[in-house]
C-alpha positions in Angstrom: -1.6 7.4 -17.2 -5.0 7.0 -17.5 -6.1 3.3 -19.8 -8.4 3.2 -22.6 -10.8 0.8 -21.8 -14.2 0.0 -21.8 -16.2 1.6 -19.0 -18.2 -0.3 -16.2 -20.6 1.6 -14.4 -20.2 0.9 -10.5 -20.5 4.3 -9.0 -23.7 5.9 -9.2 -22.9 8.8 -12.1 -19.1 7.8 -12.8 -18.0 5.7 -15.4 -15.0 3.4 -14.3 -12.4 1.8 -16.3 -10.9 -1.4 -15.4 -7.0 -2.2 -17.1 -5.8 -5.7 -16.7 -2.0 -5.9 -16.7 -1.7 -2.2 -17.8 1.1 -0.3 -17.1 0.4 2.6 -14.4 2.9 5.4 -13.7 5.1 5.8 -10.5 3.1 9.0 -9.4 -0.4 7.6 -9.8 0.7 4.2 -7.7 2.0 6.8 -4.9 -1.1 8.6 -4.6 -2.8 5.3 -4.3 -1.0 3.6 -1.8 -0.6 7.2 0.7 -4.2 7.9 -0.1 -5.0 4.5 2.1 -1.7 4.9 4.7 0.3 2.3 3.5 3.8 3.8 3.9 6.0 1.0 4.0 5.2 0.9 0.4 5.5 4.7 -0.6 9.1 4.8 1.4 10.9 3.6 -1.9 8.7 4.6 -5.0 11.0 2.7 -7.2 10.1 -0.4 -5.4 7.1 0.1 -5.6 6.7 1.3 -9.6 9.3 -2.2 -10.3 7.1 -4.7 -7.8 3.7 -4.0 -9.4 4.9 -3.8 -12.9 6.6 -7.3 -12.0 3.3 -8.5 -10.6 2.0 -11.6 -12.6 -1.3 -9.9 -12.8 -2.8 -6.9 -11.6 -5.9 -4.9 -12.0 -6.1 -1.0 -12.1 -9.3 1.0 -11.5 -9.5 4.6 -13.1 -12.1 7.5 -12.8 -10.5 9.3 -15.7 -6.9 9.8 -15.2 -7.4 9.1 -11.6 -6.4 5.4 -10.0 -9.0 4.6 -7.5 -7.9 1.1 -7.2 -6.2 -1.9 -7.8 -5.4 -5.4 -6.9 -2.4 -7.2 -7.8 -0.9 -10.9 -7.1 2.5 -13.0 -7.7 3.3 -16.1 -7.9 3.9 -19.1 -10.4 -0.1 -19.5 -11.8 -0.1 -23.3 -11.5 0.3 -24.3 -7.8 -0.1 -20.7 -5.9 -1.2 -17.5 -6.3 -0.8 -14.2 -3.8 -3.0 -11.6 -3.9 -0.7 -9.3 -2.7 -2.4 -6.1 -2.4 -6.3 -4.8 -3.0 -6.8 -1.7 -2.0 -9.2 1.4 -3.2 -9.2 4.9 -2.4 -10.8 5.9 0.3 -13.8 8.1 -0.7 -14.8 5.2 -3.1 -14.6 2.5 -0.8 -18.0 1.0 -0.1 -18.9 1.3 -3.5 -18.8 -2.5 -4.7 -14.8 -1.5 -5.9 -13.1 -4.1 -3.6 -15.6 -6.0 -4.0 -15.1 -6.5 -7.8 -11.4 -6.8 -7.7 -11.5 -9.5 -5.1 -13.5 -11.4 -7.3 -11.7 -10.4 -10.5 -8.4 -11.9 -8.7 -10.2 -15.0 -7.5 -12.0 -15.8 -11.0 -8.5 -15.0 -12.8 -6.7 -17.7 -10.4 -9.5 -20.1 -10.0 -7.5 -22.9 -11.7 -5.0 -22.5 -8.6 -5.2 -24.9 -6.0 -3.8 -21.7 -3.5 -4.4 -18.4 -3.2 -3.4 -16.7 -0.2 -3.0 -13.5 0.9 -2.3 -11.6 4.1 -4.1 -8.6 5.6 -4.6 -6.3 8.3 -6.1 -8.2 12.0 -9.2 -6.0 11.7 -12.7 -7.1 12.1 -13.7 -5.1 8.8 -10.8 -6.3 6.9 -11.8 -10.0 7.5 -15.8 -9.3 7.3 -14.6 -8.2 3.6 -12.1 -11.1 2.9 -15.0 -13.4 4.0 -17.8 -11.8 2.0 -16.0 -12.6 -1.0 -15.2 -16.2 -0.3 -12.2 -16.9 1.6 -11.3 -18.0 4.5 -8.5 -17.3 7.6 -6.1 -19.6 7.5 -7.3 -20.7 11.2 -10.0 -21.8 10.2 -8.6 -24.3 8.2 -6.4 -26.0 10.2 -2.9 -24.2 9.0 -0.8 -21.8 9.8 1.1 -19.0 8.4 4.3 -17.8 8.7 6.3 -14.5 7.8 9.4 -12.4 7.9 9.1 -8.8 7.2 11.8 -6.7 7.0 9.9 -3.1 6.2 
């Protein structure tokens, strides 16, 4: 379900449209999230369709009727936010997409005193994570726990 929104121009030639809070079908979030390998979320579509429609916020990217991105976050928006997932397709990464979600989720929650969010341990992943402003949790004299049960 492609949004009808204004266009920003971020791809040489290709006319994105950015959806705040939108709703996005089941199908188009599957193709997303395969389309960058992240099957513990395309296991249970459902639960996937209900958790980003639960989101507090999240931020769709379309070419067309085509999701190329999106980033999403939960939490209370007065004492934390949780950027829970950003991720774009992969022939339109490198194209300043990330880039403009990360800040999009960072401006939106700027009031909150934490935003946190867990990634992948890979050198690109954190070069990216740093380039827009934030900072592993090591670095700042924390730590971070977890319990997944995928």
């Amino acid at each position: 379900m492609a949004p009808n929104h204004s266009a920003d121009r971020l791809v040489a030639g290709s006319a994105l449209d950015y959806s705040e809070n939108g709703p996005i079908a089941k199908g188009d979030l599957i193709g997303l999230y395969t389309s960058v390998g992240w099957s513990n979320y395309t296991r249970n579509p459902d639960l996937l369709h209900r958790a980003v429609e639960n989101s507090l916020w999240k931020l769709s990217v379309w070419d067309g009727r085509e999701l190329v991105g999106l980033a999403r976050a939960v939490g209370d928006d007065a004492s934390i936010a949780y950027i829970q997932d950003i991720l774009v397709r992969p022939d339109r990464q490198r194209n300043g997409i990330g880039t403009r979600l990360a800040a999009a989720a960072l401006e939106r929650f700027a009031h909150v005193p934490q935003i946190v969010l867990i990634t992948d341990d890979e050198p690109k992943t954190a070069s990216f994570y740093r380039s827009v402003g934030m900072t592993d949790l090591g670095e700042l004299g924390v730590r971070g726990f977890a319990r997944f049960s995928f």
